[in-house]
DRENSERO-432571 format. One line per 8 residues: their letters; for each residue x, y, z of N, C-alpha, C. Coordinates in Angstrom, 2 decimals. Layout:
BEGIN
a = X:Y:Z:X:Y:Z:X:Y:Z ~ ...
! end
This chain:
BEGIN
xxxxxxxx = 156.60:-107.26:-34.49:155.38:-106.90:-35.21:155.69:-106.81:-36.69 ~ 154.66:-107.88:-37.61:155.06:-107.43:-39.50:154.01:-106.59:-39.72 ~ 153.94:-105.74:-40.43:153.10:-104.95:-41.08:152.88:-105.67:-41.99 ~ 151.50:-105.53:-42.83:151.58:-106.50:-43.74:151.43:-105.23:-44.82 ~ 152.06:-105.13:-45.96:151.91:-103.82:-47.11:150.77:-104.12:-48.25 ~ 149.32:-103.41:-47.85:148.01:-103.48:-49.11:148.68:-102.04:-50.48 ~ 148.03:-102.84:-51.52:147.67:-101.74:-52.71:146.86:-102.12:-53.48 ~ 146.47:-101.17:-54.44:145.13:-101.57:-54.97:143.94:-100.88:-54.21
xxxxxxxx = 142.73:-100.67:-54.64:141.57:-100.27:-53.91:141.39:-98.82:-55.19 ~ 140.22:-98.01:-54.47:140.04:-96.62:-55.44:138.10:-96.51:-55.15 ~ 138.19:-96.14:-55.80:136.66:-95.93:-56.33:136.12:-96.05:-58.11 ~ 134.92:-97.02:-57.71:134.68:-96.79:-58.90:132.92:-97.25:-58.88 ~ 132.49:-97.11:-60.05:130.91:-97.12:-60.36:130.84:-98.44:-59.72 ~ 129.24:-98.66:-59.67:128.61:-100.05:-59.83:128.92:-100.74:-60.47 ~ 129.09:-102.26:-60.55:129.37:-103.32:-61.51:130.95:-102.98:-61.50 ~ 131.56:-102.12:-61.72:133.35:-102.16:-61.70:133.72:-103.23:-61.21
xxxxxxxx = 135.52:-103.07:-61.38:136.11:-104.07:-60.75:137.51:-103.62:-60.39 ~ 138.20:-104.31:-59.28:138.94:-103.39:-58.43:139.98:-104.99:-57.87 ~ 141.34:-104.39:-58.00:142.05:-105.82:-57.17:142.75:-105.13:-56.36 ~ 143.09:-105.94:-55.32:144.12:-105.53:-53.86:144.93:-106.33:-54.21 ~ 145.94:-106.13:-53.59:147.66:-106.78:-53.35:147.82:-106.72:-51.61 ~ 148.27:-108.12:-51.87:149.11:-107.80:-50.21:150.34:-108.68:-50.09 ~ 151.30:-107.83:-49.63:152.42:-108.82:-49.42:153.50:-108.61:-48.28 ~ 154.28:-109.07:-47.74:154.86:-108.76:-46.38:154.71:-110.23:-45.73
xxxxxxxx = 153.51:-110.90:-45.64:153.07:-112.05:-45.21:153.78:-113.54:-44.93 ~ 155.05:-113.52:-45.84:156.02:-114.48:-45.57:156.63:-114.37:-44.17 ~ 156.87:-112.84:-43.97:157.67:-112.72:-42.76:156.48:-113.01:-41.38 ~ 155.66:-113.47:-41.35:154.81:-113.83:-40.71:154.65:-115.32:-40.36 ~ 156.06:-115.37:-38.90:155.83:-116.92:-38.56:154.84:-117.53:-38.26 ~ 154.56:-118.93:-38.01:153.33:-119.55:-37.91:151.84:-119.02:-37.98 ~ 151.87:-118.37:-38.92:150.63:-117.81:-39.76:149.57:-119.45:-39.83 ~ 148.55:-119.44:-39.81:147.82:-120.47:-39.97:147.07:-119.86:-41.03
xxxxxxxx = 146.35:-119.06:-41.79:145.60:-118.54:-43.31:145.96:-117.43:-43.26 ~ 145.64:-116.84:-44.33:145.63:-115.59:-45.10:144.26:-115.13:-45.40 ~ 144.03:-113.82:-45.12:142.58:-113.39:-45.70:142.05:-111.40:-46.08 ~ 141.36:-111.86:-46.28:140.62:-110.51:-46.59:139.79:-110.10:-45.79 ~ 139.68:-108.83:-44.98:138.78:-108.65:-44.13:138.31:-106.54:-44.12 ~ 137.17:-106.72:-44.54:136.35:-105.32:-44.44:135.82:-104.59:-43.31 ~ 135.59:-103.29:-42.87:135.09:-102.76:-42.05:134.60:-101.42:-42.57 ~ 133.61:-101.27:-42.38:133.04:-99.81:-42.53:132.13:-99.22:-41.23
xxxxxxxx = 132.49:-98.24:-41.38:131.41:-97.23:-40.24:130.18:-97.62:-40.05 ~ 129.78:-97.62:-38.74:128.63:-98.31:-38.27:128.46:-99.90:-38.44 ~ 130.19:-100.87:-38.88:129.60:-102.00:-39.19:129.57:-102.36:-37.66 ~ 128.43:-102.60:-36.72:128.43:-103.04:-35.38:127.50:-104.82:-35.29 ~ 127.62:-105.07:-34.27:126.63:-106.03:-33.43:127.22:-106.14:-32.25 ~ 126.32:-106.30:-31.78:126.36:-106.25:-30.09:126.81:-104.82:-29.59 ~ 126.39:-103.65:-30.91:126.90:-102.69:-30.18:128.81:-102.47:-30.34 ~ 129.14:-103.37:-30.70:130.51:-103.29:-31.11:131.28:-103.49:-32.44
xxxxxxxx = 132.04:-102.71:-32.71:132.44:-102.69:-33.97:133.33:-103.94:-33.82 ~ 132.87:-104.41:-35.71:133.65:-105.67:-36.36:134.28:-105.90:-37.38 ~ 134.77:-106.57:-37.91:135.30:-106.88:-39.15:134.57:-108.07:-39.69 ~ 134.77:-107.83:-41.23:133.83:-108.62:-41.76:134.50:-110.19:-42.48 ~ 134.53:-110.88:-42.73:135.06:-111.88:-43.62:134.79:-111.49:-44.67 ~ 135.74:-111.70:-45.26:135.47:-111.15:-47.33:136.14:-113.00:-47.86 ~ 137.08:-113.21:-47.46:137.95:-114.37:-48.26:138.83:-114.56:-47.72 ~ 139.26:-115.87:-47.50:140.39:-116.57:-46.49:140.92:-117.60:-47.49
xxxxxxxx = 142.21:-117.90:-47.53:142.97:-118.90:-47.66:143.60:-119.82:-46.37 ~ 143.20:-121.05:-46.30:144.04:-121.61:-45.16:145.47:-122.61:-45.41 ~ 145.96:-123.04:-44.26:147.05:-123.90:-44.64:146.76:-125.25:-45.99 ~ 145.91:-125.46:-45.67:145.69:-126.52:-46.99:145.45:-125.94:-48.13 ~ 145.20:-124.63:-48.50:144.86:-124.61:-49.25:143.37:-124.04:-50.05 ~ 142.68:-124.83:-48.99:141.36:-124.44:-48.88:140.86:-122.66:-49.51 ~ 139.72:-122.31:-50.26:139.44:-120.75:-49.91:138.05:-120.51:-49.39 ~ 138.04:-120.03:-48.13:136.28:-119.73:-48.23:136.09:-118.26:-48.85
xxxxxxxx = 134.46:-117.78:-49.08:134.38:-116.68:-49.30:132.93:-116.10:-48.44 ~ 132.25:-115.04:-47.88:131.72:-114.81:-47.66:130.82:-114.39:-48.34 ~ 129.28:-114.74:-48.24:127.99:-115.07:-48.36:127.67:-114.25:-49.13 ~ 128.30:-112.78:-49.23:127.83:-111.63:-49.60:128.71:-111.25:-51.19 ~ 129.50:-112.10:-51.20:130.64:-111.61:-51.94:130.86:-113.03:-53.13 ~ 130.52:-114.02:-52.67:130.58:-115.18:-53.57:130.13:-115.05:-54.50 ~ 130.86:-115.56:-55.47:130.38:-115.62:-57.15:130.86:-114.04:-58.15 ~ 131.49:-112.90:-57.20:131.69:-112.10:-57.39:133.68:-111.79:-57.29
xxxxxxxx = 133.95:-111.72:-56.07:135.21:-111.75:-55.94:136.02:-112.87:-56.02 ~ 137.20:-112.94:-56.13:138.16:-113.84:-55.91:139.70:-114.19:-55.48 ~ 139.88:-114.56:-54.30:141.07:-114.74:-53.93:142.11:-115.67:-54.72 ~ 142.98:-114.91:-54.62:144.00:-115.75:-54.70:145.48:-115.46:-54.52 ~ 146.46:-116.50:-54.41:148.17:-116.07:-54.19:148.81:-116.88:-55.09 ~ 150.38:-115.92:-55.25:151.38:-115.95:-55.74:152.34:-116.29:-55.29 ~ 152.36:-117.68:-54.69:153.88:-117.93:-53.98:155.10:-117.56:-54.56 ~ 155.40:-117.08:-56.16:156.87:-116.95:-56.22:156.80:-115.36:-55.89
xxxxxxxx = 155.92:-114.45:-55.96:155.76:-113.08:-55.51:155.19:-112.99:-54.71 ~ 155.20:-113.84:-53.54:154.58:-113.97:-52.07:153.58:-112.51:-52.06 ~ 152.73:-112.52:-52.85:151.41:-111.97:-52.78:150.03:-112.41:-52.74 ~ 149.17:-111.80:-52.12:147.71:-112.10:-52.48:146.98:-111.27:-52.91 ~ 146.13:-112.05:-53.49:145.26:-110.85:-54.27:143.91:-110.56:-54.04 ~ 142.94:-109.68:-53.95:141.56:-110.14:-53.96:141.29:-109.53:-55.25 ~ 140.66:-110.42:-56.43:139.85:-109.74:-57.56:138.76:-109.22:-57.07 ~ 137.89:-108.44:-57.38:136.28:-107.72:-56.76:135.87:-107.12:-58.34
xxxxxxxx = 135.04:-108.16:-58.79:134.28:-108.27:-60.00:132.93:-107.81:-59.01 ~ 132.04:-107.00:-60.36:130.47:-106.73:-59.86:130.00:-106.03:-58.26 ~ 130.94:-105.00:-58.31:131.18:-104.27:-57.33:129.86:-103.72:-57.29 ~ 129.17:-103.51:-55.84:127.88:-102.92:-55.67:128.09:-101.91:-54.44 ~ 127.39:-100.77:-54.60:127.48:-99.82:-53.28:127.67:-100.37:-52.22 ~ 127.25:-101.51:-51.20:127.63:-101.81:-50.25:128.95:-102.52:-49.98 ~ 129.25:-103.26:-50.86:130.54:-103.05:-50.58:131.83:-102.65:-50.51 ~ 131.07:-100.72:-49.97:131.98:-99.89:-49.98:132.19:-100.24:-48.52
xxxxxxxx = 133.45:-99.92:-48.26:134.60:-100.41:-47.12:135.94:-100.11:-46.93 ~ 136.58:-100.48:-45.86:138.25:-100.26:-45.45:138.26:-101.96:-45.74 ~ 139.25:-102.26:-46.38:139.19:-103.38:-46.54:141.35:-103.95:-45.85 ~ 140.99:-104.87:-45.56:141.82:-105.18:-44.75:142.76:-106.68:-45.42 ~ 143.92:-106.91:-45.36:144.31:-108.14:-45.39:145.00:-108.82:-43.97 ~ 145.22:-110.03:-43.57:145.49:-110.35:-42.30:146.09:-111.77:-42.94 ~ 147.06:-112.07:-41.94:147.86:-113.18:-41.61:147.59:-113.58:-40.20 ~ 146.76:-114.32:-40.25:146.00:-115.13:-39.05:147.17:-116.11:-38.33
xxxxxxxx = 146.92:-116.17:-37.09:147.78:-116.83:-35.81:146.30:-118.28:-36.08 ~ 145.25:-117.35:-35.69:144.21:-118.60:-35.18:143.37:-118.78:-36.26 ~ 143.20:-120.10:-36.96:142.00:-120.31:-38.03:140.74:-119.91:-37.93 ~ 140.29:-120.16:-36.40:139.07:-119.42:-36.46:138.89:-118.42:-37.17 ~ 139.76:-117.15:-37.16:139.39:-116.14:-37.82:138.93:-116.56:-39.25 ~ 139.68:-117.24:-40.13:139.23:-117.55:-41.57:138.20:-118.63:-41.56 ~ 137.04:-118.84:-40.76:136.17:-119.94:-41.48:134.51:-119.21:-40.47 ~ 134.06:-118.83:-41.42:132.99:-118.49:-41.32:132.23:-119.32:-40.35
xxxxxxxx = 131.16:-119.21:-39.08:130.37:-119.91:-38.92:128.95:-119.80:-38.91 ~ 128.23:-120.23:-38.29:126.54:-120.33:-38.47:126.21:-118.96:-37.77 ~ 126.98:-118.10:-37.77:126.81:-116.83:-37.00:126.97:-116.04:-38.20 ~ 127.61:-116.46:-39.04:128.52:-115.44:-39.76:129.67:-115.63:-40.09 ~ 130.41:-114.27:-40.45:131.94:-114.17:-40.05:132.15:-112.56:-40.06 ~ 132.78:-112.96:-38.41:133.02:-111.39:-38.36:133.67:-111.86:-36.82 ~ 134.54:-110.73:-37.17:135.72:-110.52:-36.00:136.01:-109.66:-35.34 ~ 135.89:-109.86:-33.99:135.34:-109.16:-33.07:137.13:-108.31:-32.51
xxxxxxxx = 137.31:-107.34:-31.88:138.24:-106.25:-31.71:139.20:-107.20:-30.82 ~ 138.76:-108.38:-29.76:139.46:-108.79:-28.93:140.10:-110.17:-29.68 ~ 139.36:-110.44:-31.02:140.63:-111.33:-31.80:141.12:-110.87:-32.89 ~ 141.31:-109.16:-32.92:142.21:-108.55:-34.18:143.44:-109.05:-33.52 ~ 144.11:-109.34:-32.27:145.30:-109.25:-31.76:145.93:-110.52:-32.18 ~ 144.95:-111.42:-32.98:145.52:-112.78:-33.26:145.69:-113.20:-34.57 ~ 146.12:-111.86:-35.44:146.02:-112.12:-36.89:146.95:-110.42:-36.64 ~ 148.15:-110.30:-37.62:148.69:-109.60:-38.89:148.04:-108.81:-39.36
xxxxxxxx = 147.94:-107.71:-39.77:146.92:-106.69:-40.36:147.62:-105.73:-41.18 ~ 147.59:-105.07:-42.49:147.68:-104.96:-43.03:147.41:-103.27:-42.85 ~ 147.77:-101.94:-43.73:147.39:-100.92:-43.46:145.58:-100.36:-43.68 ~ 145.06:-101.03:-44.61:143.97:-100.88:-44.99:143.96:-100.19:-46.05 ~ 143.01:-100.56:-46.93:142.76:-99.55:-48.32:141.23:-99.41:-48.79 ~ 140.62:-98.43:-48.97:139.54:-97.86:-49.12:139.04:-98.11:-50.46 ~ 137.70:-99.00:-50.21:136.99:-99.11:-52.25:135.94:-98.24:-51.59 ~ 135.69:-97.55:-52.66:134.14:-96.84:-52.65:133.77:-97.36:-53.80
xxx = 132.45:-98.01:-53.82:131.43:-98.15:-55.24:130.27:-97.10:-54.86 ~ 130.12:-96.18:-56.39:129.08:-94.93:-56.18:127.83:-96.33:-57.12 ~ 126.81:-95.52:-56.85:125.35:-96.22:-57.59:125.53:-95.28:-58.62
! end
């Protein structure tokens, strides 16, 4: 089992801006992407709690971002300081959260589909996870 090690996060007003770190992730064999993933209290469907897609990096290269967050945040990594980062420009109350980083086994997890993106408890076991770190944005 790697732990993956987050820092970064806090609280701050509306409009702020806030970056995460994550790193550990090298030691994570056949990793297929890297990503960012949120959860807050009451985030459910179907009655079951999920995780949210925030931003994925995959093997190519590729980054998606989620629907909610585009044009605002931004991923990115540091291969010689095997880190990633999420920038979070134009921070708004809702996306207050536990925010998560993961080193994915299965791509699915990083590519959003016509559903969404959100990840359900029975495929956290297929991605790396990170300790979690808490943003609060106040209004």
């Amino acid at each position: 089992q790697v732990q993956l090690l987050q820092s970064g996060g806090g609280s701050v007003q509306s409009g702020g801006s806030l970056r995460l770190s994550c790193t550990n992730f090298q030691h994570v064999a056949g990793r297929n992407c890297l990503g960012w993933f949120r959860q807050a209290p009451g985030d459910v469907r179907g009655g079951i709690e999920v995780r949210e897609g925030v931003a994925a990096i995959d093997a190519d290269g590729r980054i998606r971002y989620g629907d909610s967050v585009k044009g605002r945040f931004t991923l990115s990594r540091d291969n010689t300081e095997n880190t990633l980062y999420l920038q979070m420009t134009g921070l708004k109350p809702e996306d207050t959260s536990m925010y998560y980083c993961a080193a994915a086994f299965a791509g699915s997890l990083c590519t959003p589909n016509d559903r969404g993106w959100f990840i359900y408890p029975h495929e956290w076991e297929m991605a790396y996870w990170g300790q979690g770190t808490q943003v609060t944005v106040s209004s």
